[in-house]
N, C-alpha and C positions, 0 to 999 in steps of 0.2 A: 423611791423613799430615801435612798442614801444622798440623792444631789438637795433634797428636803430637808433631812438632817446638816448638811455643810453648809448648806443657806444661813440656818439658825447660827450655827458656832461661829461661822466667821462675820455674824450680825453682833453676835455678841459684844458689847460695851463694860470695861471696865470702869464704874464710878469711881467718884473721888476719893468717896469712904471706904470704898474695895480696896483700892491701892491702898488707901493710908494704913490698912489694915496688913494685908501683905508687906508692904516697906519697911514697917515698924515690924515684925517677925523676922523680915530676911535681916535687918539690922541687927538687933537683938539677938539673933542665932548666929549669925556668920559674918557679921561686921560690915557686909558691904550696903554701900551707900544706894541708896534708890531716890533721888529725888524727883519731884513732879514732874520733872522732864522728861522724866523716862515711863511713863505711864504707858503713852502709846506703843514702846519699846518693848515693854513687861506684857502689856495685854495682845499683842503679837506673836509674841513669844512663846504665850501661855494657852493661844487660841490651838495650840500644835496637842497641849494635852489635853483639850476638850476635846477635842476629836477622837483622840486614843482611846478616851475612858467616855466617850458619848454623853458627854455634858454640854447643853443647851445655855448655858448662863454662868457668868464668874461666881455667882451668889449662892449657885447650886455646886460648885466646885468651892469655894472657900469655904463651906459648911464641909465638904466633904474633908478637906487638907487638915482641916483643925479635929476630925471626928477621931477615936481610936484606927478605924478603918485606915485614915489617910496618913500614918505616919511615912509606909513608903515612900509616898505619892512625896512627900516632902524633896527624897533624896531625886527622884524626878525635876521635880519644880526647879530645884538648884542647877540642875544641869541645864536647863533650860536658859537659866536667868542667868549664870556666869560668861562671862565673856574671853572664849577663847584664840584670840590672837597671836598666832607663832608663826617662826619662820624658822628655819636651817640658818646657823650664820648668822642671829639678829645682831645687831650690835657687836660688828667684828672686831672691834678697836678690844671690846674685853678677853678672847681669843687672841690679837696677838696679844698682849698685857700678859694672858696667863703662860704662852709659850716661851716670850722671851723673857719675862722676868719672874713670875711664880715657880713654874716647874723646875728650870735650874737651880732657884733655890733650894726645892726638897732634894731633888738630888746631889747636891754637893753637901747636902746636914746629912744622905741616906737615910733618909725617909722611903720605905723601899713597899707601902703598900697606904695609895693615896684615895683619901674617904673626902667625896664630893657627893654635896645634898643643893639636889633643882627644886627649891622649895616654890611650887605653884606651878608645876613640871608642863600641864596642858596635854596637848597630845604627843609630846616627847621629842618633839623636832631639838628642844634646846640640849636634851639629855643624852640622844644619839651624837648633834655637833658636840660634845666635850666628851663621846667618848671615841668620836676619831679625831681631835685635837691629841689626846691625850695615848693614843693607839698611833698616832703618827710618831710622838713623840718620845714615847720608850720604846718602840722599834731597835733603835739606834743602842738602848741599857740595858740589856738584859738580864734580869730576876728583878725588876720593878713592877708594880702592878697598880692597879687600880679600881674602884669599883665606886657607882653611881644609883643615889636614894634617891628618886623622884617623888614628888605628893601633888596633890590635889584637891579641891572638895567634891569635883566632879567626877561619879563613877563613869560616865561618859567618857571625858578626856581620855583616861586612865587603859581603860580597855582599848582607846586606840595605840597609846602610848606602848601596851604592851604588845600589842601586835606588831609594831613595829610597819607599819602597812602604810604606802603615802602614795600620793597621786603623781606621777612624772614632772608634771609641772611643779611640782613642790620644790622639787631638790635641780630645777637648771642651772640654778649660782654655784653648783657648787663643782669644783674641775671636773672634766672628763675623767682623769686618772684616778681619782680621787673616787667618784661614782663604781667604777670598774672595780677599784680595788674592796672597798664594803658597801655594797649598795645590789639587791639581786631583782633582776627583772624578769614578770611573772612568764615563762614558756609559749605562753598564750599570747601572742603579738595581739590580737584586737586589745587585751586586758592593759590598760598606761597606767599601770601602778609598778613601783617598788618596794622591794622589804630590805630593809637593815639590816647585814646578814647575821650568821650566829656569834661569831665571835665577839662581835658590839653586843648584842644580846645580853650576851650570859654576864654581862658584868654589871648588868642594871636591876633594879627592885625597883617594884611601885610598894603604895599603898595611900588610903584614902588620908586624911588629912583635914579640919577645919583650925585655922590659925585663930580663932578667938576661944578654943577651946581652951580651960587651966592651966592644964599642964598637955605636953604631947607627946603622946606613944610610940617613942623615937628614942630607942637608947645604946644608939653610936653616940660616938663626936667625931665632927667631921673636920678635914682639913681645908675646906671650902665651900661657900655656902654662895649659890647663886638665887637671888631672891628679887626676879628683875622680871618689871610690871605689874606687879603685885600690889605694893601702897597705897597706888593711886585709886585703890577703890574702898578705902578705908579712913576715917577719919584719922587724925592728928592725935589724940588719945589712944587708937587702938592702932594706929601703928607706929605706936613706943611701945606699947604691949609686946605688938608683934615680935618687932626687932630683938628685944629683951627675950625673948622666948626661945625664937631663934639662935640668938647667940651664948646660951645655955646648953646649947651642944653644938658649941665652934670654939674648937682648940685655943689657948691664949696663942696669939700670933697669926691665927687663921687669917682665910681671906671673906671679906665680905662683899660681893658685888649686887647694885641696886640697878633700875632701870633707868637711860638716860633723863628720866623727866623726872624721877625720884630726888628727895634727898633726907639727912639727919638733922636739918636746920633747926635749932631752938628744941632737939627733942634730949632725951635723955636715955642713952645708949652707951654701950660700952663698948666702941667703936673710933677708930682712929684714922681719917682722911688722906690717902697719900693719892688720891688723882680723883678726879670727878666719877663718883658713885663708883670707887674703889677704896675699901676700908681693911685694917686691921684690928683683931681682936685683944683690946688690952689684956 
């Protein structure tokens, strides 16, 4: 009966009006773009939740998403559809930028307790690398500190994020010494996983997060906002929105960093260019 049932789900076809119907909600609710192209991509994606909740057809599942029943099922759907791409170390060039030229700075103004937010954090690879950028680098000062706001839309990402749990092959870039010193391998030699030990830990927060939401449930201000990979899945209206949002809780002077492929071109921000998708905050 069950290889009967999977026959059906992974027979399943999303039409054209299904998508357009989904697209237009995932738009409208969370800004991200879904166009036709991604159909096959979406109905792949989402054949993962027919199977969970044993639904035979998208038509019998998007009556259910839209019912009062299906509101959960939404925050499901999202995780599903968001596209999580990280690595330890992406884009190093921002890393050294922030050792040799950001951090010196707060430390010679003493600035002696530094507030960074990984706005669209994924599974925390970014937010663990800037907390041993950053744990390298007050070693050397001590009574400086630091601490790290991660978000997300996805409660997926998030939960991994806070485990801090990564598969050996994740983390090979990064030095030997460096793995040794924060980085703990599980006792169980079959087990090729790592955890990010406590002291990186404890200086980090999650919490859920949609960037086209009014206003957002964030009331630090940060001394650095990393907001990289992110834009690219939002149209040009909603991420000026974003940006502006964002930088409603980034100190005057802060730093802003975007993803190599991103930029402010033509938008209207309150952001100031001193290197390729590194900004400060007027």
């Amino acid at each position: 009966m069950e290889e009967v049932n999977l026959q059906k789900i992974f027979a399943a076809k999303l039409s054209d009006s299904e998508f357009d119907k989904l697209s237009k909600f995932i738009f409208t609710r969370y800004g991200i773009k879904m166009p036709i192209a991604k159909k096959i991509m979406l109905q792949s994606r989402l054949q993962k939740r027919l199977r969970e909740l044993r639904i035979y057809s998208f038509k019998e599942y998007i009556n259910f998403v839209f019912s009062k029943k299906g509101e959960e099922e939404i925050v499901h759907m999202i995780d599903v559809v968001s596209t999580n791409k990280t690595d330890f170390f992406r884009e190093p060039a921002h890393f050294d930028f922030l050792t040799n030229n950001v951090l010196p700075k707060y430390l010679a103004n003493n600035n002696r307790n530094l507030k960074l937010w990984s706005a669209g954090c994924s599974s925390g690879q970014e937010v663990y690398t800037l907390s041993i950028v950053l744990s390298e680098f007050f070693e050397n000062h001590p009574g400086f500190d630091y601490s790290i706001f991660g978000t997300d839309i996805s409660t997926k990402v998030l939960k991994m994020a806070h485990s801090a749990i990564y598969n050996e092959s994740a983390v090979e870039m990064i030095p030997l010494e460096t793995k040794r010193k924060y980085l703990l391998k599980s006792k169980d030699k079959t087990v090729k996983k790592i955890r990010v030990n406590k002291k990186l830990r404890q200086k980090t927060s999650y919490q859920r997060l949609n960037f086209i939401s009014s206003t957002y449930n964030v009331h630090e201000h940060f001394d650095i906002i990393f907001c990289r990979n992110v834009l690219i899945y939002f149209d040009r209206d909603t991420q000026e929105q974003v940006i502006n949002k964002l930088c409603r809780h980034l100190k005057p002077g802060g730093y802003f960093f975007l993803g190599h492929s991103e930029s402010v071109t033509n938008i209207d921000v309150p952001l100031i260019q001193i290197k390729p998708t590194i900004f400060i905050r007027k």
